[in-house]
Backbone as CSV, one residue per row, in Angstrom:
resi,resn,N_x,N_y,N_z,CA_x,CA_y,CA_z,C_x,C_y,C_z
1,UNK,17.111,26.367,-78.432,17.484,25.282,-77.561,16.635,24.065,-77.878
2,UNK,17.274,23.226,-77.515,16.428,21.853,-78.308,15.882,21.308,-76.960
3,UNK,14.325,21.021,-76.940,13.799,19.805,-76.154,14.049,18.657,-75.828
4,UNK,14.153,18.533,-74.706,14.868,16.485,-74.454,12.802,15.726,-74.231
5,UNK,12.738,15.404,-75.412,11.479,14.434,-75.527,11.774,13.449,-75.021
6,UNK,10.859,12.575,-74.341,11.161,11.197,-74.020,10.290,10.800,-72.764
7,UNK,11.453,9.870,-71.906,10.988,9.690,-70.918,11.468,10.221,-69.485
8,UNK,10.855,10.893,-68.697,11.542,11.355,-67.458,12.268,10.696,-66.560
9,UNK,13.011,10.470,-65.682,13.303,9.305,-64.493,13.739,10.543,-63.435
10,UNK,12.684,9.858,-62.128,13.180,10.665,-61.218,12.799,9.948,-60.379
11,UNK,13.758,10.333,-58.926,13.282,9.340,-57.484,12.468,9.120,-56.919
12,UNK,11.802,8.346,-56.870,10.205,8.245,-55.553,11.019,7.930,-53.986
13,UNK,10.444,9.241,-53.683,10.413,9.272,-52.205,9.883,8.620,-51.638
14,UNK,10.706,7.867,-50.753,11.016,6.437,-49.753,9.490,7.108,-48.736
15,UNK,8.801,6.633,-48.229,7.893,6.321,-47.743,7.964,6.049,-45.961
16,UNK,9.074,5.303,-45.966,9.644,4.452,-44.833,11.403,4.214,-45.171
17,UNK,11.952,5.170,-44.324,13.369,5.073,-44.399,13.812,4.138,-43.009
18,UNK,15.502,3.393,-43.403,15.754,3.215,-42.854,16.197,3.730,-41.181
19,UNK,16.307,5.214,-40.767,16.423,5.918,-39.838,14.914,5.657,-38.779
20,UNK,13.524,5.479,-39.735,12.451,5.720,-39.058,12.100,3.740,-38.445
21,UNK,12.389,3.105,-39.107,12.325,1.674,-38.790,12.998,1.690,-37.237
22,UNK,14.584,2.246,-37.452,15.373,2.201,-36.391,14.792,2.886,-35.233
23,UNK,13.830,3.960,-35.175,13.620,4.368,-34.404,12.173,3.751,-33.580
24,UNK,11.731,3.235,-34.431,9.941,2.762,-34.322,10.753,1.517,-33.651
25,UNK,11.512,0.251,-33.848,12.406,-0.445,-32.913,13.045,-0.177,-31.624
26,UNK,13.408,1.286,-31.843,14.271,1.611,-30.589,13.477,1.911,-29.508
27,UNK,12.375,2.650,-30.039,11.057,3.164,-28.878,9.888,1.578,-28.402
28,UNK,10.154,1.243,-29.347,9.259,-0.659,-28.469,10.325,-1.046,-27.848
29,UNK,11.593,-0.971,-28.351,12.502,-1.377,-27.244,12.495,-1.321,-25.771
30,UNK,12.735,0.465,-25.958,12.645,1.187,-24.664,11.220,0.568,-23.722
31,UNK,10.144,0.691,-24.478,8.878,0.436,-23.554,9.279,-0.798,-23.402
32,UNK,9.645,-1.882,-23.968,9.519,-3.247,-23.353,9.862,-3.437,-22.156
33,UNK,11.257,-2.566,-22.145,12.497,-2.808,-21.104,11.955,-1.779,-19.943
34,UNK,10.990,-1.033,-20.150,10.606,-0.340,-18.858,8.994,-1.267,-18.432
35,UNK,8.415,-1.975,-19.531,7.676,-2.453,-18.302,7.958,-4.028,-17.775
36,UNK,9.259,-4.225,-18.154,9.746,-5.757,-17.723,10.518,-5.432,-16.685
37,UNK,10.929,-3.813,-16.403,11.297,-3.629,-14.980,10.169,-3.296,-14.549
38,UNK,9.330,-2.388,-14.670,8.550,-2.506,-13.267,8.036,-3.978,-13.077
39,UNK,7.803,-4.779,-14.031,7.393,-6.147,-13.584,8.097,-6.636,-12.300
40,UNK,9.343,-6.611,-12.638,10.691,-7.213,-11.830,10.186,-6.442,-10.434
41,UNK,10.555,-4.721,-10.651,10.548,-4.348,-9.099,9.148,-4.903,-8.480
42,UNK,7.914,-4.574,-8.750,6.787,-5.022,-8.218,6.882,-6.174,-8.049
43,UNK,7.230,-7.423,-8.537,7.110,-8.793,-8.322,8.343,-9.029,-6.906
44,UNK,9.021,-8.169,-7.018,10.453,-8.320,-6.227,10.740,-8.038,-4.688
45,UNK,9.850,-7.105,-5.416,9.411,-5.796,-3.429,8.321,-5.759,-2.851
46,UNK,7.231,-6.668,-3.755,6.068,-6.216,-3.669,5.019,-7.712,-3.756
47,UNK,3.971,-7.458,-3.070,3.331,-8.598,-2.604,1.610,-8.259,-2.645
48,UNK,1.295,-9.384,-3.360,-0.364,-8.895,-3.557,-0.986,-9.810,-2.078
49,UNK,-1.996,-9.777,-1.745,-3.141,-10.381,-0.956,-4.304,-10.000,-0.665
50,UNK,-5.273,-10.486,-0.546,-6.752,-10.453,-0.407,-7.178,-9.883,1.403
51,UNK,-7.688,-8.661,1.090,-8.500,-8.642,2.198,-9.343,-9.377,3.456
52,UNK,-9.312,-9.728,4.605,-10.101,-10.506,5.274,-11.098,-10.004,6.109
53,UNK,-12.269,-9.289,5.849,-13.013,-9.202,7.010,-13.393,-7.593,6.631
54,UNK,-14.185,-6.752,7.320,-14.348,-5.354,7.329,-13.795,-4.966,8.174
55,UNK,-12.933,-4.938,8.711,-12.163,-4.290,9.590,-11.944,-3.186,9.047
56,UNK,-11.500,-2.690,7.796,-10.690,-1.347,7.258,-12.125,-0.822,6.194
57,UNK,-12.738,-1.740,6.496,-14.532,-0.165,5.298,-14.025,0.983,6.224
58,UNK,-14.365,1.746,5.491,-14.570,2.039,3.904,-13.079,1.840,3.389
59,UNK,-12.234,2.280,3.730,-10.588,2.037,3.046,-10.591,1.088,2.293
60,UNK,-10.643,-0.224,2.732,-10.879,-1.464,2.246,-11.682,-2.151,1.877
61,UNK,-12.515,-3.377,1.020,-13.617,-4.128,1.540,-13.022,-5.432,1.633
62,UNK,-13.718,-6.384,2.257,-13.514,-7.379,2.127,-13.393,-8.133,0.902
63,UNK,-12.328,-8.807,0.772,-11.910,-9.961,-0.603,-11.289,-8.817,-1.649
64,UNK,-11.407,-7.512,-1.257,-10.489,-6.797,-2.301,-8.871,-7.280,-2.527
65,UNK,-8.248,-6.814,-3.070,-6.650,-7.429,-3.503,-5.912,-5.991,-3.362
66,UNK,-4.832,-6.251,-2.205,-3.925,-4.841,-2.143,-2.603,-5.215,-2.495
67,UNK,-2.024,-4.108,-3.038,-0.457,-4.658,-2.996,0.344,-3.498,-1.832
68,UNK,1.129,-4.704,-1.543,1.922,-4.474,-0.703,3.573,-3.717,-1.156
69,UNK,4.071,-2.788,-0.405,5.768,-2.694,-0.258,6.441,-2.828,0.406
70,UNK,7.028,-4.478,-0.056,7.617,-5.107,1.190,9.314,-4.400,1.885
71,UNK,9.502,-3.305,0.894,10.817,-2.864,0.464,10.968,-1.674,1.562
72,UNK,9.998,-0.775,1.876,10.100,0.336,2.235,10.277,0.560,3.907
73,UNK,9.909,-0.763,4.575,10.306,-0.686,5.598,11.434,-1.149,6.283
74,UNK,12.427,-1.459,5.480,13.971,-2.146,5.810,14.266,-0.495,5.623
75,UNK,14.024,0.225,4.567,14.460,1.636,4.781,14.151,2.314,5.787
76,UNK,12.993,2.906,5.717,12.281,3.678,7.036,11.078,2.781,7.762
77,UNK,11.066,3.755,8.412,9.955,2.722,9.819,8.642,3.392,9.413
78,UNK,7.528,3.124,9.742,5.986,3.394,9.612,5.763,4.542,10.389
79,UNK,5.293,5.329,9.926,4.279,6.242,10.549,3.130,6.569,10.721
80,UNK,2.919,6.868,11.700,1.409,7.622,11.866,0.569,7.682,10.751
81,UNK,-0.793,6.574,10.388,-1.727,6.765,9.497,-1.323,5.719,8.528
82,UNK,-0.048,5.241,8.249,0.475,4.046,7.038,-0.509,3.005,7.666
83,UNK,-1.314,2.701,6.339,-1.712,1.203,6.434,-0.719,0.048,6.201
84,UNK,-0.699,-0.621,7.179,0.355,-1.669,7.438,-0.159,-3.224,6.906
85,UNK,0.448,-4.299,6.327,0.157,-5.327,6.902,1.055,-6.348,7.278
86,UNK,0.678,-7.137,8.319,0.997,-7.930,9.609,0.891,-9.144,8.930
87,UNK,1.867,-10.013,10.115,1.678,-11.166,10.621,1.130,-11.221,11.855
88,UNK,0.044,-11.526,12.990,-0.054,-11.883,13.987,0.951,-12.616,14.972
89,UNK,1.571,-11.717,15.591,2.625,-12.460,16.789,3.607,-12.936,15.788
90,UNK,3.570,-12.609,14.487,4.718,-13.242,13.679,4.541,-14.902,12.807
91,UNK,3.345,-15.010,13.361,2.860,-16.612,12.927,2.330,-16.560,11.617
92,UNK,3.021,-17.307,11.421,4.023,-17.635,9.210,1.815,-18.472,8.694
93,UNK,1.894,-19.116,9.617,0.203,-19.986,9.467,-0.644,-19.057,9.409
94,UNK,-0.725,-17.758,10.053,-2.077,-16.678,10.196,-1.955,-16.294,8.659
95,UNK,-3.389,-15.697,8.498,-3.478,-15.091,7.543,-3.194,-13.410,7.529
96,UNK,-2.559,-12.488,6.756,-1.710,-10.741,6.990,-3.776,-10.428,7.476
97,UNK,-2.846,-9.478,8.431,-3.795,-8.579,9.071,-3.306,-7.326,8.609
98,UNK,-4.387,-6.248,8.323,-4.197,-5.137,7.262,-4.930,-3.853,8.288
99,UNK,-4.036,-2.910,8.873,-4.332,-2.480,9.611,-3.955,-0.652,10.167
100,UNK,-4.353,0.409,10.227,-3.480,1.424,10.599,-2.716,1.748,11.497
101,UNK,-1.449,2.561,11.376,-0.494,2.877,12.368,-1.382,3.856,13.584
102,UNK,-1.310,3.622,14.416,-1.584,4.672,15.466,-0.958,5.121,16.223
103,UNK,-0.570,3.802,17.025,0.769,4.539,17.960,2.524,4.448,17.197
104,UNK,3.037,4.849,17.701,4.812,4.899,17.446,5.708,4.247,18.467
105,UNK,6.744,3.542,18.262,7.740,3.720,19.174,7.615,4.110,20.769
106,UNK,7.982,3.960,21.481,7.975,5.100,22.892,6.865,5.587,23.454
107,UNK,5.554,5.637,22.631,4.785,6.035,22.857,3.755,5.353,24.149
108,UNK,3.128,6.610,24.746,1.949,5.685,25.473,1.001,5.832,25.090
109,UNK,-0.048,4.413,25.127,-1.695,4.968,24.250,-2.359,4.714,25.237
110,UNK,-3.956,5.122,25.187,-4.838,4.809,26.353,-6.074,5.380,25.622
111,UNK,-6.777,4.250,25.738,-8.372,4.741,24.945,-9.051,5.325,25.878
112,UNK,-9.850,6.196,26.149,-10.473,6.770,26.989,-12.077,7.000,26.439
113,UNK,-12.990,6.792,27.321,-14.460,7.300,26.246,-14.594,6.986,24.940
114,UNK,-13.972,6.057,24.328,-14.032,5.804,22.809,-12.934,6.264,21.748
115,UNK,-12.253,7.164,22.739,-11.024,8.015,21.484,-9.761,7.547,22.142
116,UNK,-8.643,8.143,21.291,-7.382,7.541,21.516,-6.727,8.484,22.118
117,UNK,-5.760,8.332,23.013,-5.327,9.483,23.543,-3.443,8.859,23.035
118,UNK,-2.541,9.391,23.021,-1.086,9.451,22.829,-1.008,10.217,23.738
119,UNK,0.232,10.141,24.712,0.778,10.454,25.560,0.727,11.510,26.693
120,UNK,-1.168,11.085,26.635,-2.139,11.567,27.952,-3.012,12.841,26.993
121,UNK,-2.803,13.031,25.600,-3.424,14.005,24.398,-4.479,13.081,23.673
122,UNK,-5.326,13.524,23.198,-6.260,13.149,22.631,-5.848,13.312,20.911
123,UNK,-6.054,11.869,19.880,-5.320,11.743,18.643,-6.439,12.330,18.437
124,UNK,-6.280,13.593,17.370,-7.085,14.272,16.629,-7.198,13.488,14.845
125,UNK,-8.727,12.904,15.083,-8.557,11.661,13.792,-9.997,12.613,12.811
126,UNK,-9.894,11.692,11.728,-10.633,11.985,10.760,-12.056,11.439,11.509
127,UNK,-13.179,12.548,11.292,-14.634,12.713,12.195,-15.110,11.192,11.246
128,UNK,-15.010,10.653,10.432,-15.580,9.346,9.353,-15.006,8.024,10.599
129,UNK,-14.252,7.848,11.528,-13.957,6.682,12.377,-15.262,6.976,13.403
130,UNK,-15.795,5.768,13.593,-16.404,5.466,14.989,-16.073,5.601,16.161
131,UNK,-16.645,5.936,17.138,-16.225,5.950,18.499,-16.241,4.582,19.144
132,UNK,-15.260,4.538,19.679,-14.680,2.900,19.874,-15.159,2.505,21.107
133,UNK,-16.488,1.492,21.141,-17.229,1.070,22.100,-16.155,-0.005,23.351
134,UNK,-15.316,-0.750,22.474,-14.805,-1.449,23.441,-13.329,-1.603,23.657
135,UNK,-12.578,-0.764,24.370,-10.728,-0.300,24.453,-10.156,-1.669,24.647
136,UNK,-10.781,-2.841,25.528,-9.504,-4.348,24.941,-8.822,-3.623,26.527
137,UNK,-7.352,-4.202,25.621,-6.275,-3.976,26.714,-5.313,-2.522,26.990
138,UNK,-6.417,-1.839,25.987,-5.800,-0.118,25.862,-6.890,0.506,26.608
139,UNK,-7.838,-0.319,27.624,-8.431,0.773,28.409,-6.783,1.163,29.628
140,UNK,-6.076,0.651,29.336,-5.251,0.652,31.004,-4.434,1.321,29.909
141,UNK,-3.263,2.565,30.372,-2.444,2.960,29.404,-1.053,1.553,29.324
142,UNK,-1.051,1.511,27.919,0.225,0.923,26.934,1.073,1.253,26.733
143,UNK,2.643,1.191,27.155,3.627,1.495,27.165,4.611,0.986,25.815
144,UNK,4.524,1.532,24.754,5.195,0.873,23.359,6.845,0.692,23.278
145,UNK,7.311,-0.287,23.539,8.602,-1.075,23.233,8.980,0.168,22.423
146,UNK,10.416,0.023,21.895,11.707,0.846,21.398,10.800,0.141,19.572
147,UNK,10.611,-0.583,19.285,10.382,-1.241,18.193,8.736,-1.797,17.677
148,UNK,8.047,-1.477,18.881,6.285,-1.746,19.411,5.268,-0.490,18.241
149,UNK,4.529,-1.188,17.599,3.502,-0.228,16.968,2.353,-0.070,17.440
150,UNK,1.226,0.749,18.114,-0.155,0.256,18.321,-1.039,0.555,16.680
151,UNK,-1.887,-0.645,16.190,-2.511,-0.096,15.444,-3.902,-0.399,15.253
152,UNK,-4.973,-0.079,14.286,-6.033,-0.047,14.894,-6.890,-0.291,13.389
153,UNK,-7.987,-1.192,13.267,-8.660,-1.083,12.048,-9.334,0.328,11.946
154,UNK,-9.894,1.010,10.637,-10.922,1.820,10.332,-12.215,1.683,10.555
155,UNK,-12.861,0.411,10.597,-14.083,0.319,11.034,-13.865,-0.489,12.640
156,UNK,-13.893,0.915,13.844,-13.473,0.377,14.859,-14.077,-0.538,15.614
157,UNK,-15.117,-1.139,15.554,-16.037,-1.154,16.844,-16.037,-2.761,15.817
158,UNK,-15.636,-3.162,14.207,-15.541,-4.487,13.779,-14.265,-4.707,13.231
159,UNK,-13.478,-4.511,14.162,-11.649,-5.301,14.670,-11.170,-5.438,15.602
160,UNK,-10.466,-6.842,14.583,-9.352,-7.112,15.910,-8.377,-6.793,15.504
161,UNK,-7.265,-6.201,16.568,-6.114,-5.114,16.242,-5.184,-4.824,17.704
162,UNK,-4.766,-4.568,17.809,-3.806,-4.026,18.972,-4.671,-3.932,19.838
163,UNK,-5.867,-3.984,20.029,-6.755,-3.796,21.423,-6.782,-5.267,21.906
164,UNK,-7.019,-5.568,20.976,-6.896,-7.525,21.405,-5.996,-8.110,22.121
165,UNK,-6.065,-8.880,23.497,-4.846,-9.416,24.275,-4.189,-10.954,23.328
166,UNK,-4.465,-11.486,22.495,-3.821,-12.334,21.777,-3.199,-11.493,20.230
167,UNK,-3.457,-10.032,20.587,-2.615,-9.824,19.218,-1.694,-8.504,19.820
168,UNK,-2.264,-7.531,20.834,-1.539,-6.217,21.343,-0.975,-5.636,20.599
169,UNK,0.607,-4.511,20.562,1.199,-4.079,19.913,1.970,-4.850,19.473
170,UNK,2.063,-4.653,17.797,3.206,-5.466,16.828,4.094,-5.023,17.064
171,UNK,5.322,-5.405,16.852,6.408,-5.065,16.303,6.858,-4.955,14.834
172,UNK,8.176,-4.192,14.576,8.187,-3.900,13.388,8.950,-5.659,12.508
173,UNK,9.262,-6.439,13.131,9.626,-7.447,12.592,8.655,-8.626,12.028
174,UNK,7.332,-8.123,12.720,6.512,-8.819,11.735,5.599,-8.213,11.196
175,UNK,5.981,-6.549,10.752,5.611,-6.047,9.747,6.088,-6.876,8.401
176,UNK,4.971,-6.873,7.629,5.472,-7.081,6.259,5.754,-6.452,5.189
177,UNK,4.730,-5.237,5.300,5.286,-3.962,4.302,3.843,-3.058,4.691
178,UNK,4.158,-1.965,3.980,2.756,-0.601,3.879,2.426,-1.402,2.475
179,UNK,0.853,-1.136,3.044,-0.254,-1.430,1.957,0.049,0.040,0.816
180,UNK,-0.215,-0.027,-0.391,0.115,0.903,-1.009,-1.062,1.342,-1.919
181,UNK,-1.791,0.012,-2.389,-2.431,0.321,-3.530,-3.451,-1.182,-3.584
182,UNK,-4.508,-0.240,-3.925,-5.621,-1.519,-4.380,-6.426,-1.605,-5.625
183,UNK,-6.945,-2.646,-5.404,-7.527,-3.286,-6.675,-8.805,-2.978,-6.635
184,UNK,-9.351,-2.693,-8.017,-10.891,-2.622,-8.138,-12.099,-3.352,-7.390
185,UNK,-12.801,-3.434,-7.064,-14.171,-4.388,-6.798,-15.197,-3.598,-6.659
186,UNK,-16.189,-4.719,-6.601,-17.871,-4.031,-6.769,-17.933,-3.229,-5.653
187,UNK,-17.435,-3.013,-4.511,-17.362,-1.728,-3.775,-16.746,-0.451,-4.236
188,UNK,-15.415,-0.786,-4.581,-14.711,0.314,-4.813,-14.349,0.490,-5.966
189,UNK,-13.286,1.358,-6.280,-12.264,1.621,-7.485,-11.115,1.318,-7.214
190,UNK,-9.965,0.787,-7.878,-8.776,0.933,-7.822,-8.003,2.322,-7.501
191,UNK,-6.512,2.320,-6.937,-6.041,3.717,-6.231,-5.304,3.385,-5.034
192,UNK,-4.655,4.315,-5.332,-3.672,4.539,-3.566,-4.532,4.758,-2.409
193,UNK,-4.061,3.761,-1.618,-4.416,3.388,-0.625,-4.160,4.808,0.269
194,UNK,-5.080,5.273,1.158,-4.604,6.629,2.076,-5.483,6.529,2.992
């Protein structure tokens, strides 16, 4: 049999095919388009603002940045423990008051000795709240509207909140949304708000 002397020719394997381009495109695609929606929903439903005051230490500190979901309460209503934030009496000029749910709907509250009682029961709370030196207008029991929230800062004994006779129980119409999530600072870490 005779030898083929010479020169060889054979294919060099492509490196980068057209299939893998298409796909390395299709996957930046995909991520673009998922974080230009959450941009959208968060910018859409959702509302940042700055802390005012210690009312909510440890939860909160002052001048921290929370975001808000302004979305979730046209769906459902607040419950028990949702950090809320407010308008005062609804006034567009106040600055959001950032605050927890305590009472509900229907409910009656009445501070007694420092603790909260619901509907003549004593609210069984996390032992980290203070005993609340001064009840406001919830030493007398509070009768909560069809639509009425009572709520109450975390650091009790430095807020003003539903005990206050120029602020009492909110309503849910000048809720603005549940606090959801906050921002880093030299106190804290960033994280869901709870």
């Amino acid at each position: 049999m005779a030898r083929h002397k010479g020169l060889s020719f054979y294919e060099k394997k492509k490196w980068i095919s057209k299939e893998m381009i298409r796909e390395i495109f299709g996957t930046c695609f995909y991520c673009f388009a998922a974080i230009l929606l959450a941009f959208v929903i968060v910018f859409s439903v959702g509302m940042k603002i700055s802390m005012i005051g210690v009312s909510m230490e440890p939860a909160l500190y002052n001048g921290q940045e929370v975001l808000i979901n302004r979305f979730v309460f046209k769906v459902l209503s607040p419950h028990r423990g949702d950090v809320v934030a407010f308008l005062p009496n609804g006034n567009p000029n106040a600055h959001y008051y950032v605050k927890r749910v305590i009472g509900l709907p229907g409910e009656r509250i009445q501070i007694i000795g420092g603790y909260v009682y619901i509907n003549g029961e004593l609210l069984v709370e996390d032992e980290s709240y203070d005993k609340i030196a001064d009840a406001g207008i919830a030493d007398t029991e509070i009768l909560l509207g069809s639509d009425e929230y009572f709520v109450l800062g975390d650091n009790r004994n430095f807020s003003e909140d539903s005990r206050s006779g120029n602020i009492g129980p909110i309503s849910k119409e000048t809720i603005t949304g549940k606090v959801w999530f906050k921002m880093s600072s030299s106190e804290d870490s960033m994280g869901l708000v709870k």
